[in-house]
TIMIRO-120196 format. One record per residue: residue number from 0; residue in one letter; x, y, z of N, C-alpha, C, O in turn. Coordinates in Angstrom, 1 decimal. Layout:
{NUM, "A", {X, Y, Z}, {X, Y, Z}, {X, Y, Z}, {X, Y, Z}}
...
***
This chain:
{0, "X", {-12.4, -9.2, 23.4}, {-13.2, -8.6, 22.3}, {-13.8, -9.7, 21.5}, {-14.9, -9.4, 20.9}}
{1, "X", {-13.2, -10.9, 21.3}, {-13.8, -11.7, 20.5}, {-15.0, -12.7, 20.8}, {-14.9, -13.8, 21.3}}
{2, "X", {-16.8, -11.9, 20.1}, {-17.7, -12.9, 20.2}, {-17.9, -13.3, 18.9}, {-17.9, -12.4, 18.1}}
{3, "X", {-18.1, -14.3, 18.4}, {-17.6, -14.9, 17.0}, {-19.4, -15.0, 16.7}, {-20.4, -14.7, 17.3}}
{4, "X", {-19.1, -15.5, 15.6}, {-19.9, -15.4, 14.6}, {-19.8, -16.7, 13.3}, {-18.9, -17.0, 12.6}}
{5, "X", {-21.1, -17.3, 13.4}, {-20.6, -18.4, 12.4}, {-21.5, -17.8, 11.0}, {-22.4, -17.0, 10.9}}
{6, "X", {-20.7, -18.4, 9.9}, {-21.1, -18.1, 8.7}, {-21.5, -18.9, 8.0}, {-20.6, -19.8, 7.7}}
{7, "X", {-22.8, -19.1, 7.4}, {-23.9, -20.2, 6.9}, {-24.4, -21.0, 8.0}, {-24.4, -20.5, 9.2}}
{8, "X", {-24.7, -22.2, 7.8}, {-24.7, -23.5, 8.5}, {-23.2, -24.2, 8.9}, {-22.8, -24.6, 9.9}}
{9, "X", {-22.9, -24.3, 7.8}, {-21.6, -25.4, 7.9}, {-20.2, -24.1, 7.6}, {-19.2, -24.6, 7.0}}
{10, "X", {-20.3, -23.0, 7.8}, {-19.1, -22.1, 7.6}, {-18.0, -22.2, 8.5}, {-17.9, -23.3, 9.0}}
{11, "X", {-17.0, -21.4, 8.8}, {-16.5, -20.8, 9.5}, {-16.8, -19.8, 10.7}, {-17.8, -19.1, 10.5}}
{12, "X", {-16.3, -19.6, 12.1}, {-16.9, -18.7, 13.0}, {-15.6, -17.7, 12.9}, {-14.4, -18.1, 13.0}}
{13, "X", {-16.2, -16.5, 12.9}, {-15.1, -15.2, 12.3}, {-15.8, -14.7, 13.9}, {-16.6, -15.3, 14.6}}
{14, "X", {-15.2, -13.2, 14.4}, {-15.2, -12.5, 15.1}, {-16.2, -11.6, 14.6}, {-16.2, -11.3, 13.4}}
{15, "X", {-17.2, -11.0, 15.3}, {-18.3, -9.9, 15.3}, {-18.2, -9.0, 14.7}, {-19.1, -8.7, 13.9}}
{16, "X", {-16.8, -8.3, 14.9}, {-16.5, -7.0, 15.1}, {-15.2, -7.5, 13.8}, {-14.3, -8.3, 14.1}}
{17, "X", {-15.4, -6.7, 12.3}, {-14.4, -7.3, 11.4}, {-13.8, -6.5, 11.4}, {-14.2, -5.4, 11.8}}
{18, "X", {-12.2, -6.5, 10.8}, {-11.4, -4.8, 9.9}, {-11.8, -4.4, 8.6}, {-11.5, -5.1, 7.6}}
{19, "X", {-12.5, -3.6, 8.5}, {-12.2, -3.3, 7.0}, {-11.0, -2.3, 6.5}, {-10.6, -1.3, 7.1}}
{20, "X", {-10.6, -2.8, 5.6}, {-8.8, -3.0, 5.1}, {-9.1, -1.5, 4.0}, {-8.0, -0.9, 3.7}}
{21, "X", {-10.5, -0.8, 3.4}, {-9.9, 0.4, 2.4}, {-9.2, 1.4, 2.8}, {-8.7, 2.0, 1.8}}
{22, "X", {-9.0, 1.7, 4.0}, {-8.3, 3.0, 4.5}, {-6.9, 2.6, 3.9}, {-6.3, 3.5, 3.3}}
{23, "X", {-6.5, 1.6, 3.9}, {-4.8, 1.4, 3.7}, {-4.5, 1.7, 2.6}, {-3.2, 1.6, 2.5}}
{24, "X", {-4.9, 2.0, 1.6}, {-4.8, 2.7, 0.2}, {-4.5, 3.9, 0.1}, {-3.7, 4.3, -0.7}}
{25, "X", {-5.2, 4.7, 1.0}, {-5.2, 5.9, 1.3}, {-6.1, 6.8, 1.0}, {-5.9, 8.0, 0.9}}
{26, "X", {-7.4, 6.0, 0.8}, {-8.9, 6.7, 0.7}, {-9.0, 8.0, 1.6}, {-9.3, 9.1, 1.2}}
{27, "X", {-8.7, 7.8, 3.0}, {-8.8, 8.7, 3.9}, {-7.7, 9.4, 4.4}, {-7.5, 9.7, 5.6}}
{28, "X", {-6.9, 9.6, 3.1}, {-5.6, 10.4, 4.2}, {-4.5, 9.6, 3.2}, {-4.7, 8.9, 2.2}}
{29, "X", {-3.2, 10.1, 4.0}, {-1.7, 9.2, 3.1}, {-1.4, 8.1, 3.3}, {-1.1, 7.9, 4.5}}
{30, "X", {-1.3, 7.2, 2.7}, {-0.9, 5.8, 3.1}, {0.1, 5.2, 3.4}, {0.9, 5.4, 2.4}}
{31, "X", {0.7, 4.5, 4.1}, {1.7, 4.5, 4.6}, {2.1, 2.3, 4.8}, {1.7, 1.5, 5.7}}
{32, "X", {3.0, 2.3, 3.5}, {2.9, 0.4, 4.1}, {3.2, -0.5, 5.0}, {2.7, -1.6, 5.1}}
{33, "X", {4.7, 0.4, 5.8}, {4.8, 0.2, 6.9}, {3.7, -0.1, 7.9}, {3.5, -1.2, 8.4}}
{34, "X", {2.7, 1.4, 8.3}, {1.6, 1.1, 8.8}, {0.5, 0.4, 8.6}, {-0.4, 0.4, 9.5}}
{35, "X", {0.4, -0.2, 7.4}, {-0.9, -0.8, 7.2}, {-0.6, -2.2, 7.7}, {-1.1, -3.0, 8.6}}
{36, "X", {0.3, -2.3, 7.1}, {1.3, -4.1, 7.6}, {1.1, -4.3, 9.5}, {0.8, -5.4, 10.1}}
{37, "X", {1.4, -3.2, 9.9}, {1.4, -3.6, 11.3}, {-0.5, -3.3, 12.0}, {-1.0, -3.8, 13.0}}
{38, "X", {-1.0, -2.5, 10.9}, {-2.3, -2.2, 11.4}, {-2.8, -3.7, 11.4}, {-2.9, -4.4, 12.4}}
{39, "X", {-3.1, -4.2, 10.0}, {-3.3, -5.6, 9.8}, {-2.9, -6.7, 11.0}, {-3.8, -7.4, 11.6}}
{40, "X", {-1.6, -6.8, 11.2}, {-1.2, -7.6, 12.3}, {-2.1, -7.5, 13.9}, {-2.7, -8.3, 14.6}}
{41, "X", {-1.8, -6.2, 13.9}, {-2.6, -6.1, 15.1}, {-4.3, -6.0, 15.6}, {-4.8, -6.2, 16.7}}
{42, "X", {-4.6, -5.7, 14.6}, {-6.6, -5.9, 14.3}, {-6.5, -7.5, 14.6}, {-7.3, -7.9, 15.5}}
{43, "X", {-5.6, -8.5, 13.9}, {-5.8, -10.1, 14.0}, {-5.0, -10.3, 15.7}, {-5.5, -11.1, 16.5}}
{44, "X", {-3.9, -9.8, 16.1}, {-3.7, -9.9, 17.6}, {-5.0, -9.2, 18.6}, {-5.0, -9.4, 19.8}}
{45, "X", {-5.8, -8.5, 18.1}, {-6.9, -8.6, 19.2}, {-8.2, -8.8, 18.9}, {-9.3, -8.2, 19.2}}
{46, "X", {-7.8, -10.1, 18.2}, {-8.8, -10.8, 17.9}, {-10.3, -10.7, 16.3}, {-11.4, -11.1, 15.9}}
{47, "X", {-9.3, -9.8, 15.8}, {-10.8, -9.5, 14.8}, {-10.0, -10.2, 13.6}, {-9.2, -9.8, 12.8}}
{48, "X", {-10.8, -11.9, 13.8}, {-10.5, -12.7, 12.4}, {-11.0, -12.5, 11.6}, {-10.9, -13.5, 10.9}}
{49, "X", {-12.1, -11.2, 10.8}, {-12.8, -11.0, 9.5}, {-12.1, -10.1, 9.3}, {-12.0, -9.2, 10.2}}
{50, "X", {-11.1, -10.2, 8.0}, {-10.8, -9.0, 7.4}, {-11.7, -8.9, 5.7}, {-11.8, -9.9, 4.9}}
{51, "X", {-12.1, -7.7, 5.5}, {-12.7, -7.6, 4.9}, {-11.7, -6.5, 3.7}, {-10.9, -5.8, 4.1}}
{52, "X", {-11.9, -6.7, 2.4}, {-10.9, -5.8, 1.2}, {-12.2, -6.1, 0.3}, {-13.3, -6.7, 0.5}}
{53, "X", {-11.3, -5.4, -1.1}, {-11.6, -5.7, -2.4}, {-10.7, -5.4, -3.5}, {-10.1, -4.3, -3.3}}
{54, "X", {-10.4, -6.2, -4.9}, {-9.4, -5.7, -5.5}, {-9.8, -4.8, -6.3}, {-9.4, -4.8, -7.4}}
{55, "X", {-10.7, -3.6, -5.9}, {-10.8, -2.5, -6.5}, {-9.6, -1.1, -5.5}, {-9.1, 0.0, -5.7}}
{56, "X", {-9.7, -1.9, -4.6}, {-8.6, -1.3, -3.2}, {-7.3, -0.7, -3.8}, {-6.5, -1.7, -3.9}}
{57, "X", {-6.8, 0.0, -4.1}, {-5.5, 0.1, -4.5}, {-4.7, -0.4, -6.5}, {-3.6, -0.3, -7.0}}
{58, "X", {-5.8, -0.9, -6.9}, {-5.9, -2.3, -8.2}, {-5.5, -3.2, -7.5}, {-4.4, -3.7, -7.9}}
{59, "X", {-6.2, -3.6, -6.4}, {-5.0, -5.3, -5.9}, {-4.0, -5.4, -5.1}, {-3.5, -6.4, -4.7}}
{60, "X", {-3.7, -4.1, -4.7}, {-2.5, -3.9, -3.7}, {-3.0, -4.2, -2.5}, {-2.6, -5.1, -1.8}}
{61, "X", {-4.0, -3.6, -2.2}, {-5.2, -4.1, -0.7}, {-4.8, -5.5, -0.2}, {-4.4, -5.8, 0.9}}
{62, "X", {-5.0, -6.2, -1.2}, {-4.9, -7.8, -1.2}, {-4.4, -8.4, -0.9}, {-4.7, -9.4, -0.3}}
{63, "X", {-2.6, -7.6, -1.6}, {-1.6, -8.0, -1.7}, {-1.0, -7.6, -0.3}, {-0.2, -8.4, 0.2}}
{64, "X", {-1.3, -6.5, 0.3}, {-0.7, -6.1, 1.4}, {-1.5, -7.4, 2.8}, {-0.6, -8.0, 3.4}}
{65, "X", {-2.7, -7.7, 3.1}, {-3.0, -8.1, 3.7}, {-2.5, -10.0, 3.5}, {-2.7, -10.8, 4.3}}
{66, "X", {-2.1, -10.2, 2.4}, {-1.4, -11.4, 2.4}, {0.1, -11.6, 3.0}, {0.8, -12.5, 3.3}}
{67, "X", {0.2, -10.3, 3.0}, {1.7, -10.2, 3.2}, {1.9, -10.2, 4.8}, {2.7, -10.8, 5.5}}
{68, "X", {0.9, -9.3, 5.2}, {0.4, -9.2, 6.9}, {0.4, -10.6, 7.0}, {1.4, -11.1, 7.6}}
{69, "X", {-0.5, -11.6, 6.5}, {-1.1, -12.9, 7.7}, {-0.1, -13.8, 6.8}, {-0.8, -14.7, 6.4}}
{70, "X", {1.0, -13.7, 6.3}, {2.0, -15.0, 5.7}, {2.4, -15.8, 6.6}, {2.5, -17.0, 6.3}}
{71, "X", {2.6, -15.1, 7.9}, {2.5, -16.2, 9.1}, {1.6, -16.5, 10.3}, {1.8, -17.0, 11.4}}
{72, "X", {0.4, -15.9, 9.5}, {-0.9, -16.1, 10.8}, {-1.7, -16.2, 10.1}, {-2.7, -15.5, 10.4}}
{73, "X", {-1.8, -17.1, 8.7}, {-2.8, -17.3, 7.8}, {-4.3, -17.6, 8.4}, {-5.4, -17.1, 8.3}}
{74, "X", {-3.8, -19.0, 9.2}, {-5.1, -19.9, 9.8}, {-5.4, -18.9, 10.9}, {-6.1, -19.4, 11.8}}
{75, "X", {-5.2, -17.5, 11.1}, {-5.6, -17.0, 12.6}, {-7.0, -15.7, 11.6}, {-7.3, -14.6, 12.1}}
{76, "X", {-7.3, -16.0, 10.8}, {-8.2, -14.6, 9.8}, {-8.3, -15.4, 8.7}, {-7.6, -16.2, 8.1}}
{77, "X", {-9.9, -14.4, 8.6}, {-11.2, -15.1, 7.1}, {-11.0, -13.9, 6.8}, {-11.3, -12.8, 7.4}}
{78, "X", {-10.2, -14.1, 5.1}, {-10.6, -12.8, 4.4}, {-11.3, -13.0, 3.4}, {-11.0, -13.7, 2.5}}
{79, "X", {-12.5, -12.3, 3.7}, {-13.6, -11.6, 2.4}, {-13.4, -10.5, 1.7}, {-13.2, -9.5, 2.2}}
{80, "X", {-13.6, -10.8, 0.0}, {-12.7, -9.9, -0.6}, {-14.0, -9.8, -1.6}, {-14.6, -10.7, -2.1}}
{81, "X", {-14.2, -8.2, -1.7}, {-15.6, -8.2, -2.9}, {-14.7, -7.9, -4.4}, {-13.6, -7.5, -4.6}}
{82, "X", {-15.5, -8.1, -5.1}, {-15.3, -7.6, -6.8}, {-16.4, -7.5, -7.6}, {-17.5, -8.1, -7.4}}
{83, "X", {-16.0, -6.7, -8.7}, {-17.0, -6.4, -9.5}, {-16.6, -4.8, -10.5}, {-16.9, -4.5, -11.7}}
{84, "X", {-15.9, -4.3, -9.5}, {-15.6, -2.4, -9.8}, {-14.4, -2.9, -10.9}, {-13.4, -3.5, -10.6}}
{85, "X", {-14.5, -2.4, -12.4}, {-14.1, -2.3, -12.8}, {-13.6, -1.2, -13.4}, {-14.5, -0.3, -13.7}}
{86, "X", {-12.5, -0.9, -13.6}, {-11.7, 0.9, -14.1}, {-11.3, 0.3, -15.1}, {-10.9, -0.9, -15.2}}
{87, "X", {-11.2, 1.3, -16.3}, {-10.5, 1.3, -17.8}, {-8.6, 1.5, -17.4}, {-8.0, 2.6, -17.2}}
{88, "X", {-8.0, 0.2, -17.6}, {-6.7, 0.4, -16.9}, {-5.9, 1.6, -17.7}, {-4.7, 2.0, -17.4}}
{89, "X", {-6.3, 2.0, -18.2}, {-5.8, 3.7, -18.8}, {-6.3, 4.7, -18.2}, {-5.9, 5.9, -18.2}}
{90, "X", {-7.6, 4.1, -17.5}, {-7.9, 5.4, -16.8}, {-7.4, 5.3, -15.0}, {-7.7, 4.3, -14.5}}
{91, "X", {-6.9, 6.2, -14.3}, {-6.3, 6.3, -12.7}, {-7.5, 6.7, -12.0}, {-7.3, 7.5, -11.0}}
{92, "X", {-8.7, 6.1, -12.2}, {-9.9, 6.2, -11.5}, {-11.1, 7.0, -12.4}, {-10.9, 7.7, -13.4}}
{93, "X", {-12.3, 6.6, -11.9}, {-13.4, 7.0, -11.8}, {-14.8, 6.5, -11.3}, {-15.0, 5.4, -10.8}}
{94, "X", {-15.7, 7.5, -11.5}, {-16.7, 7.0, -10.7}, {-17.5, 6.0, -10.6}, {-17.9, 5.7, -11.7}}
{95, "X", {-17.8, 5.3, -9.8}, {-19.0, 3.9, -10.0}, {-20.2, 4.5, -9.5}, {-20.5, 4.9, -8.4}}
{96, "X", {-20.9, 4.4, -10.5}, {-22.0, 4.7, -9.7}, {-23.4, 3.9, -8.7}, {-24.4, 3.3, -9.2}}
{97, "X", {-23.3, 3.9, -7.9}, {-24.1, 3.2, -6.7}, {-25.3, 3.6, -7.1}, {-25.9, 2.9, -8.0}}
{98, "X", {-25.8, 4.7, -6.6}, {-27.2, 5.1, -6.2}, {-27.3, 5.0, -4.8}, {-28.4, 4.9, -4.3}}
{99, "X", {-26.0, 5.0, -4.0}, {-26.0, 4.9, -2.3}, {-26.3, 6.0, -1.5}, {-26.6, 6.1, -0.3}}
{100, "X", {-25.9, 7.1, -2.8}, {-26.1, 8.7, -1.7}, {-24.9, 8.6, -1.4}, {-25.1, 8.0, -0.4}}
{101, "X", {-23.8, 8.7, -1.5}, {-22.5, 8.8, -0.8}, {-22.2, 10.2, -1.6}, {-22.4, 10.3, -2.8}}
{102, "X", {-21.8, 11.1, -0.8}, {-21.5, 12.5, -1.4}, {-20.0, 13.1, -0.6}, {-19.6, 14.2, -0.9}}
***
């Protein structure tokens, strides 16, 4: 599976085909940390070194989980982590608004 991909001029070469890590929160369904821990593991055993998160994921748990995955296969995965989404820590979510059309 892995045709890599280099990033800038002088980057790193990541895999094509990356994970993105928001499902493990439980955006789409229940979340489960057992399974995210071994999803993680295994996306990087078949080769997909871009993992992709953000600490809007969970407040940070995203993050914290996929550190926890590669503690011993750090150098085998490039994680790119966006920010910006800020929530009022009194508030348990709300909306950001894009302008993406996401409905």
């Amino acid at each position: 599976m892995t045709h890599l991909r280099k990033l800038g001029s002088n980057g790193p070469s990541v895999s094509a085909i990356g994970y993105g890590a928001m499902g493990l929160e439980g955006y789409y369904g229940t979340a489960d940390e057992a399974a995210a821990l071994d999803v993680i593991r295994h996306a990087v055993a078949m080769g997909s070194s871009f993992i992709d998160t953000a600490d809007a994921y969970g407040n940070g748990h995203n993050e914290e989980l996929i550190g926890r995955a590669l503690s011993d296969a750090r150098e085998d995965a490039f994680v790119a982590t966006k920010f910006g989404i800020v929530f009022d820590p009194k508030d348990t979510g709300s909306e950001a608004p894009t302008g993406w059309a996401f409905h």
